[in-house]
C-alpha positions as CSV (number, residue, x, y, z in Angstrom):
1,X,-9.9,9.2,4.9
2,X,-12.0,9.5,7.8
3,X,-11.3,13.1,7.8
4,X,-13.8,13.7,4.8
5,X,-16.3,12.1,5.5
6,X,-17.9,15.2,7.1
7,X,-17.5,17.2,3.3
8,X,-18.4,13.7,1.4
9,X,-22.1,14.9,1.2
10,X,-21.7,17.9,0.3
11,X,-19.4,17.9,-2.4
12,X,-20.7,17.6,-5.8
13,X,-18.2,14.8,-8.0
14,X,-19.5,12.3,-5.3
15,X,-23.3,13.3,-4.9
16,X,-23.8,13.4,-9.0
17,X,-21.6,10.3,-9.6
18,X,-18.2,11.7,-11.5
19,X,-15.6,9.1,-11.3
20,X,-12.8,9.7,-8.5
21,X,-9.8,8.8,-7.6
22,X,-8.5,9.0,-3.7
23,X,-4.9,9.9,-3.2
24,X,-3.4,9.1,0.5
25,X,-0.7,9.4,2.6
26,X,0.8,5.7,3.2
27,X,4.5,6.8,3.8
28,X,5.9,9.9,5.9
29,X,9.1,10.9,7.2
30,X,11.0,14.3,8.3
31,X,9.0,17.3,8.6
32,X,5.6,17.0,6.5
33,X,2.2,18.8,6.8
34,X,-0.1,16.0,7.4
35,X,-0.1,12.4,8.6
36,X,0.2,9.2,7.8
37,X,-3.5,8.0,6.1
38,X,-4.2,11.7,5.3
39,X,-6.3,11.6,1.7
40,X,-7.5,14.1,-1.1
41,X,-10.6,13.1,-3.3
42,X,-10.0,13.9,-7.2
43,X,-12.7,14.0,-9.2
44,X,-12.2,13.5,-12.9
45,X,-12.9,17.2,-14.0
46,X,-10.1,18.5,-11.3
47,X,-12.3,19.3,-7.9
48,X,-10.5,18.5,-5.1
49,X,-12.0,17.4,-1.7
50,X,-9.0,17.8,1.2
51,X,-5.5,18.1,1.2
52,X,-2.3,16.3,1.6
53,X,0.4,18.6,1.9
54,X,-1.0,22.2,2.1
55,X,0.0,23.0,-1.4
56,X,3.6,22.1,-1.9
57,X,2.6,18.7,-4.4
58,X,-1.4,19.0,-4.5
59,X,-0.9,19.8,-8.3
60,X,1.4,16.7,-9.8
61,X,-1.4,14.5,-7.1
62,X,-3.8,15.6,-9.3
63,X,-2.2,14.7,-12.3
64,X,-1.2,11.3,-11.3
65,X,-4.9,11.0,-10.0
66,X,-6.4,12.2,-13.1
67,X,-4.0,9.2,-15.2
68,X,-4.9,6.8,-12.9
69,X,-8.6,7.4,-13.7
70,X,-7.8,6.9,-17.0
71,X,-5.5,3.6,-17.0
72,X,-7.6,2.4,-14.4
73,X,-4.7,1.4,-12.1
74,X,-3.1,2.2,-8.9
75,X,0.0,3.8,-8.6
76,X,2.7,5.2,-6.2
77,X,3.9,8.6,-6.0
78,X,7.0,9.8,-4.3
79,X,7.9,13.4,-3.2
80,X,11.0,14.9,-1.1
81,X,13.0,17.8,-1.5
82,X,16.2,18.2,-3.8
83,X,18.6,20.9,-4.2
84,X,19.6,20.2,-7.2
85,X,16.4,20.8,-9.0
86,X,14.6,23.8,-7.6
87,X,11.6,23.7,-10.0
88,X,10.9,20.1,-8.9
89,X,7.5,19.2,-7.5
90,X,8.7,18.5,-3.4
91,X,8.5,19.6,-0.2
92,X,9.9,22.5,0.6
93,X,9.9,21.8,4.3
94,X,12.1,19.1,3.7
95,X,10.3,16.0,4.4
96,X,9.2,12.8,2.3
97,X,5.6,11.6,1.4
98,X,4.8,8.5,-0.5
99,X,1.2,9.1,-2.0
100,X,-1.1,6.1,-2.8
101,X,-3.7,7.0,-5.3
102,X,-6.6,4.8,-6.6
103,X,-9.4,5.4,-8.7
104,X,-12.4,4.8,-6.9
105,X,-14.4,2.4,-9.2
106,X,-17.7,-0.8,-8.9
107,X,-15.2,-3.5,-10.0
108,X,-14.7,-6.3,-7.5
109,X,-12.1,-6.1,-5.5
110,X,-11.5,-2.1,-5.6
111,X,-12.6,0.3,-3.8
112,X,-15.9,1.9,-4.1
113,X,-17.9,4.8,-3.7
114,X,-20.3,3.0,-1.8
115,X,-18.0,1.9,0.7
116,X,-17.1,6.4,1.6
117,X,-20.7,6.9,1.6
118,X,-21.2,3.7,4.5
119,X,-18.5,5.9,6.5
120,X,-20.2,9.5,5.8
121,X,-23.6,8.2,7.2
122,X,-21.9,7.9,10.6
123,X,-21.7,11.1,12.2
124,X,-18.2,13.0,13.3
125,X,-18.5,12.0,16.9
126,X,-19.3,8.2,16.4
127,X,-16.8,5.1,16.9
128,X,-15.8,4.2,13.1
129,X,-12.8,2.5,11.4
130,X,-11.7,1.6,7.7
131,X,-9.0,-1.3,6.6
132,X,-8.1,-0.5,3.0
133,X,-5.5,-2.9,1.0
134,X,-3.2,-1.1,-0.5
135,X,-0.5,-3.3,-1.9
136,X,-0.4,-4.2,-6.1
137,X,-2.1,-7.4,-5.5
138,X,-5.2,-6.8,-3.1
139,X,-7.7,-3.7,-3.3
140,X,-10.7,-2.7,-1.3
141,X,-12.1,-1.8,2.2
142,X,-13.5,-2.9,5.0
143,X,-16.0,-0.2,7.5
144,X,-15.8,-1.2,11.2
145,X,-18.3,0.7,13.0
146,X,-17.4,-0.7,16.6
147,X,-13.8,-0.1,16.1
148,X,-13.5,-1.2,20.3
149,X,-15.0,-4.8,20.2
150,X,-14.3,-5.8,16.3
151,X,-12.7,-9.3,16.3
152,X,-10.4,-10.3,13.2
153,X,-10.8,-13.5,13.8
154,X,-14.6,-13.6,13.0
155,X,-15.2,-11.3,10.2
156,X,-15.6,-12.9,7.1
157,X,-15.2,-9.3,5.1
158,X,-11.4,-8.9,6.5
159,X,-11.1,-12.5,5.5
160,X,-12.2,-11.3,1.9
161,X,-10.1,-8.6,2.1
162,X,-6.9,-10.5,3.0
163,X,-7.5,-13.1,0.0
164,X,-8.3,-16.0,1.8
165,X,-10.9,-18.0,-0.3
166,X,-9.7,-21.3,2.1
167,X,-10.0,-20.0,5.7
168,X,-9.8,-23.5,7.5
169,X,-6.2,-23.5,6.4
170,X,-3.3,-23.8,8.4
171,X,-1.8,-20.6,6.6
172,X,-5.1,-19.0,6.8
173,X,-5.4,-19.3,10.2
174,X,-1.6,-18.2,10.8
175,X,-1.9,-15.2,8.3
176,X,-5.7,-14.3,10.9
177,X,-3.5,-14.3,14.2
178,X,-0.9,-12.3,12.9
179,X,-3.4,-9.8,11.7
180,X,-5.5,-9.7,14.7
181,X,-2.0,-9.1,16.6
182,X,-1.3,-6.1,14.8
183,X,-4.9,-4.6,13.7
184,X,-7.1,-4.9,16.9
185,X,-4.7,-2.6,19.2
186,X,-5.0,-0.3,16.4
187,X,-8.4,-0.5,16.4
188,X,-8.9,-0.5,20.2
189,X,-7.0,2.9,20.4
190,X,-8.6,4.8,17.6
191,X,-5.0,5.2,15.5
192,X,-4.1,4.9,12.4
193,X,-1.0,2.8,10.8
194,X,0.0,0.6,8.0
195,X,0.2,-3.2,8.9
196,X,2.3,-5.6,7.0
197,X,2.0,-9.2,6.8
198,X,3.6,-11.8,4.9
199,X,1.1,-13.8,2.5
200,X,0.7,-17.6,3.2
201,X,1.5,-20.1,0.2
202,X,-1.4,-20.5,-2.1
203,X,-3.9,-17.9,-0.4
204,X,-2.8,-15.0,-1.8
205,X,-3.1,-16.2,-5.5
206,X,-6.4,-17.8,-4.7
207,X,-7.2,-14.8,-4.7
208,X,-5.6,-13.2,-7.2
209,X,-4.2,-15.5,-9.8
210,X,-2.7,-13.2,-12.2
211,X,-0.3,-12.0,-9.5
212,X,2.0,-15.6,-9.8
213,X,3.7,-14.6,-12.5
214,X,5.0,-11.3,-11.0
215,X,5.4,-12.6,-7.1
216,X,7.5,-15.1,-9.1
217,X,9.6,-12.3,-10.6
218,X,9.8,-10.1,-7.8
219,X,9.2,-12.5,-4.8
220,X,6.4,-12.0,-2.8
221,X,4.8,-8.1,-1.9
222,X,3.8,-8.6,1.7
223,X,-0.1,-7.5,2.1
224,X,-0.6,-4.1,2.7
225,X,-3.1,-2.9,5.2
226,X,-4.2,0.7,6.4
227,X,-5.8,1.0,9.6
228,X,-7.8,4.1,10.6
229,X,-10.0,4.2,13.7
230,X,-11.6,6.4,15.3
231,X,-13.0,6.1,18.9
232,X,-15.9,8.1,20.7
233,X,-14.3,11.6,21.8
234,X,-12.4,11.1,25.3
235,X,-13.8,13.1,27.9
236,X,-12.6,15.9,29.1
237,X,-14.0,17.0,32.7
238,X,-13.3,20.5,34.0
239,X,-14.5,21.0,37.7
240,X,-14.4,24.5,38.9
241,X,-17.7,26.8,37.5
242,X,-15.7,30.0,36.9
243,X,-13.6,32.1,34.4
244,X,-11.0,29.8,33.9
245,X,-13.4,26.9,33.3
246,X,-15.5,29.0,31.3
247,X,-12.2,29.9,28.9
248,X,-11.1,26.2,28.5
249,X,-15.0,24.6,27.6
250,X,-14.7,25.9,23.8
251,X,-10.5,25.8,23.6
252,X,-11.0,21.8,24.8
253,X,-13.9,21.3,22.3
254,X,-11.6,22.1,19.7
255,X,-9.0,20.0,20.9
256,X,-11.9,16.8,20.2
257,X,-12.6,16.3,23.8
258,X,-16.4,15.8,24.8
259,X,-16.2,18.7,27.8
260,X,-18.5,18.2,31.0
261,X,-17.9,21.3,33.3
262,X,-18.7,20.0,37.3
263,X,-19.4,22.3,39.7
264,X,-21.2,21.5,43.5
265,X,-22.9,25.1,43.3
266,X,-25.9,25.5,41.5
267,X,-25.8,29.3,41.1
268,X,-22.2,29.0,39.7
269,X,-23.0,26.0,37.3
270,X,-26.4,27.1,36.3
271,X,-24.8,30.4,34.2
272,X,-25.8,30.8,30.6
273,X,-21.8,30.8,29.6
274,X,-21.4,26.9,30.6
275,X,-24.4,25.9,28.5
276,X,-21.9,25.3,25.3
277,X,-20.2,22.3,27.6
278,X,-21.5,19.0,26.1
279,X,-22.5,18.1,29.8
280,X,-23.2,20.4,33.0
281,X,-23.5,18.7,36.1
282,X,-23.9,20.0,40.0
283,X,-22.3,17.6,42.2
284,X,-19.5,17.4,44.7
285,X,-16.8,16.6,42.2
286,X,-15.0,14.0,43.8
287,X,-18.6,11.9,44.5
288,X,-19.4,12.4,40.6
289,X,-15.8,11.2,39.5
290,X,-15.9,8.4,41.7
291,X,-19.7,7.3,40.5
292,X,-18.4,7.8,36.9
293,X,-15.7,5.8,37.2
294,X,-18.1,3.4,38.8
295,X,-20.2,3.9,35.9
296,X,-17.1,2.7,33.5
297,X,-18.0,6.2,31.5
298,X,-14.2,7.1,33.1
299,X,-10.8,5.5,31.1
300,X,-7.5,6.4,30.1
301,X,-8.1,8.5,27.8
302,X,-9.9,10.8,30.6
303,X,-8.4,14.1,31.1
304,X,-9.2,16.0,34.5
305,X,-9.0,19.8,34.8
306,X,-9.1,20.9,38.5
307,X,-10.0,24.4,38.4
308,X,-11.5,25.1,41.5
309,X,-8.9,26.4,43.4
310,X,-10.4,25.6,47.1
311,X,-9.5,22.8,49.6
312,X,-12.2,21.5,50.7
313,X,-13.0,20.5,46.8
314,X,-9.4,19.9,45.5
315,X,-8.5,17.5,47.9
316,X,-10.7,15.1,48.0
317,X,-11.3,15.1,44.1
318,X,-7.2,15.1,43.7
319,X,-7.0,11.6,46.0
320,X,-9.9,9.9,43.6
321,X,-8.5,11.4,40.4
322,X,-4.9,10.1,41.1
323,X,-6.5,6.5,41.9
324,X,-7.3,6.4,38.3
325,X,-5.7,5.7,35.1
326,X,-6.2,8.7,33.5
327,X,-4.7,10.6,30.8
328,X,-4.0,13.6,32.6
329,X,-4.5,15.0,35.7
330,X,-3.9,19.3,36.1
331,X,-4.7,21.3,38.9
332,X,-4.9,25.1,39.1
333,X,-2.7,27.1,42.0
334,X,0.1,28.8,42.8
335,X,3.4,27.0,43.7
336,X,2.4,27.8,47.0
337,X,-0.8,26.0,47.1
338,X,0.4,22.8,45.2
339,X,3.6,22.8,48.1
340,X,0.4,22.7,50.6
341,X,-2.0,20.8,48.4
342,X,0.8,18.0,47.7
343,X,1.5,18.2,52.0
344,X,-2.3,17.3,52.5
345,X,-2.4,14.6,50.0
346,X,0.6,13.1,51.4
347,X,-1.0,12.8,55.2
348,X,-4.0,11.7,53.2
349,X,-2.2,8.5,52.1
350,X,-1.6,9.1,48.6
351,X,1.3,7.9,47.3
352,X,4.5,9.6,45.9
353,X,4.6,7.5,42.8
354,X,0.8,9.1,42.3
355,X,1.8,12.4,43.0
356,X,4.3,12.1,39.9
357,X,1.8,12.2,37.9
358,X,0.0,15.5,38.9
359,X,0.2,18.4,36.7
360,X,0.5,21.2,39.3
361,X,0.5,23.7,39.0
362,X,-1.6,23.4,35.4
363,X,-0.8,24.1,31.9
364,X,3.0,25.3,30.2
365,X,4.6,28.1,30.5
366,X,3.6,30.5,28.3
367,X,3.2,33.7,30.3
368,X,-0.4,33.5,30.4
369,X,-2.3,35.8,33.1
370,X,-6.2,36.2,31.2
371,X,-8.3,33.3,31.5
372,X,-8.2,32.3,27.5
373,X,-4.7,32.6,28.0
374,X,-4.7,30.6,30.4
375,X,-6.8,28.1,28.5
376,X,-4.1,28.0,26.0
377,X,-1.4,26.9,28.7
378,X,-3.5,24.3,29.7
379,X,-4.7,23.2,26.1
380,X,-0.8,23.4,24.9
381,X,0.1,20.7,27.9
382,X,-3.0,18.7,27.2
383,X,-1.1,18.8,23.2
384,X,2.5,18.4,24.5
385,X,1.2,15.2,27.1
386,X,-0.4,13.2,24.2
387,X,3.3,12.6,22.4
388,X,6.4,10.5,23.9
389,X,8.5,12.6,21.5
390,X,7.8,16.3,22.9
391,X,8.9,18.6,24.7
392,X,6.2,20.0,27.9
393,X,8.9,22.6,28.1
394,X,7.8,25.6,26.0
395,X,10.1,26.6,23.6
396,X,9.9,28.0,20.3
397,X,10.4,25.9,17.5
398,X,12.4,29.1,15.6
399,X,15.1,27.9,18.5
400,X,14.9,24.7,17.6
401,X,16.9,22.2,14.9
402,X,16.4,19.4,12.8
403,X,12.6,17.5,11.8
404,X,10.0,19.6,13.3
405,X,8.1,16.3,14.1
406,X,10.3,13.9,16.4
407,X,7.3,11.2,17.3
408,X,3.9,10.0,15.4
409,X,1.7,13.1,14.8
410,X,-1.2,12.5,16.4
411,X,-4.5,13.5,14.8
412,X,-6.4,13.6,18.2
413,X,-6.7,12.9,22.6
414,X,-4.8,10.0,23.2
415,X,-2.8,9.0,26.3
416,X,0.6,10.1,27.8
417,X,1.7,11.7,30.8
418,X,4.1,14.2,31.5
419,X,4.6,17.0,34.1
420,X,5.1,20.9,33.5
421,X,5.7,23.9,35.2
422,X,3.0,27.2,35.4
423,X,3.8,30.6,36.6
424,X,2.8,32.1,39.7
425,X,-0.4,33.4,38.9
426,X,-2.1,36.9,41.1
427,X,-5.2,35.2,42.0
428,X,-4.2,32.5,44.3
């Protein structure tokens, strides 16, 4: 959901008050397009506002939105692929999506416009989170705009949210820990996922007391949350003021990262082509990463491109950078000069344990020679590093077999470390 937010304003259903419905991926597995908490907006003349699957079941979404509009009740919607039926709506790629889809509506309880227009006045760079209910017997959201610090335990909207009208209950306070457990390291590192928690005796239907009759049916539907946060963008710091830094600045922006490009030479820093990086700053880079980190403006998320390519700078910014827990840490040379850099660093007292974790020299691969190719090696580790389940060794996915997608899809910079290979390059 968080996705749309930038498009909310702008697109017309919303801004002239049509009624909507807001389909979402709660269920993913195999090879699919999108994510897990990926949404469309439906409005109920047929506009559509995102995408869930890149055309392969947008239509029979929109039918099943357009009905729920009209019935005024949620609904499930499940999509695969079948052989047996080749005019079936599925996915042709294979994979499985199971579609939540809710009209968006002012009853108590559901979830409302007003609640995506709180999330579109934050602005695409800012810390934000939503908890939606999503199971039969619970509706409605919760907007978390300090995603970092929020506390489960004393937010009386979550408490809404999960049904509990008697908080001071033994069940209630069960039913808070074993949401907090699972919803605040969600929060704290800007993911998304679908919580599940039993519901205590007697809160739930507090709550909700037409649900007894079917929990008594069907025993009880555990309460269904979906978590999406989003943190500030990590940082991405790129120290070395030349081609190669100038190539990576926009391809890292894209990536999400919030680029500072460092150099310790005012002429080479001061050129017009580094003004697009979110910060410039001339200063000896190991000084500025150490101050930073001093600062607490450095964390684990923190990704350090190396880029100078000259002793007297790499070596004393490589020993700070790998007393850190950062995300990644790359450095540009030849095999030559990380055999001599990885010498120095040795006699310097770093460990070997730290050394592990140096990406040296930078990027995959791929062949690259031209600094935006080389941007692209870099850019496709800094991809590759962010998931447990891939491969840093570049490969083409036309040699591969089976699901396309082996781990979580991740939607943006998080934390991993690997190490990779990089061609001899002519300029070292």
């Amino acid at each position: 959901m968080l996705d749309l937010m930038p498009s909310l304003k702008e697109w017309q259903p919303a801004a002239t008050g049509q009624r909507c419905a807001v389909a979402t991926v709660v269920g993913a597995g195999g090879s699919v397009p999108r994510p897990l908490g990926t949404s469309m907006l439906v409005s109920e003349a047929g506009e559509v506002l995102g995408s869930l699957s890149g055309g392969c079941v947008e239509g029979a979404v929109v039918e099943a939105a357009l009905a729920a509009m009209h019935d005024g009740g949620t609904r499930r919607e499940f999509f695969g692929y079948s052989t047996e039926d080749a005019f079936a709506v599925g996915l042709t790629c294979g994979g499985e999506l199971e579609i939540h889809i809710e009209p968006l509506g002012s009853a108590p309880g559901g979830l409302r416009l007003e609640s995506l227009r709180a999330l579109a006045g934050h602005g695409p760079a800012s810390a934000l989170a939503l908890i939606r209910r999503m199971d039969a017997h619970g509706g409605g959201a919760v907007v978390i705009p300090d995603p970092a610090s929020f506390l489960v335990a004393s937010s009386a909207e979550l408490a809404a949210l999960l049904g509990l009208a008697s908080v001071g209950t033994p069940e209630a306070r069960r039913l808070r820990l074993a949401a907090a457990a699972q919803l605040e390291p969600l929060l704290r590192g800007g993911r998304t996922g679908l919580v599940r928690l039993a519901p205590p005796r007697g809160c739930l239907h507090e709550a909700n007391p037409g649900a007894a009759a079917q929990t008594a049916e069907i025993g009880p539907e555990p309460i269904t949350l979906l978590v999406e946060s989003r943190l500030t963008p990590a940082r991405l710091l790129i120290f070395g003021a030349n081609d190669f830094g100038a190539a990576l600045l926009p391809a890292a922006q894209l990536l999400g990262y919030h680029v500072t490009l460092c150099d310790a030479r005012p002429a080479f820093a001061g050129q017009s082509r580094f003004a697009g990086a979110d910060q410039v700053v001339t200063a000896w880079p190991h000084r500025y990463l150490a101050e930073e980190n001093a600062a607490g403006r450095i964390d684990a998320r923190t990704v350090a491109c190396i880029l100078t390519h000259d002793p007297k700078f790499d070596i004393p910014l490589l020993e700070t950078a790998l007393s850190l827990d950062l995300a990644y840490v790359g450095a540009m040379g030849s095999r030559r000069s990380h055999r001599q850099r990885v010498d120095s660093l040795l006699a310097a007292g770093v460990p070997a344990e730290a050394l592990s974790r140096l990406h040296s020299p930078i990027g995959l691969d791929l062949g690259a020679v031209t600094p935006a190719e080389v941007a692209v090696s870099i850019t496709a580790e800094l991809v590759a590093s962010r998931s447990a389940g891939a491969s840093v060794q570049a490969s083409s996915l036309k040699d591969g077999t089976g699901p396309i997608h082996t781990g979580p899809i991740h939607a943006g910079p998080t934390h991993h470390v690997n190490t990779t290979q990089h061609q001899e390059t002519p300029w070292t």
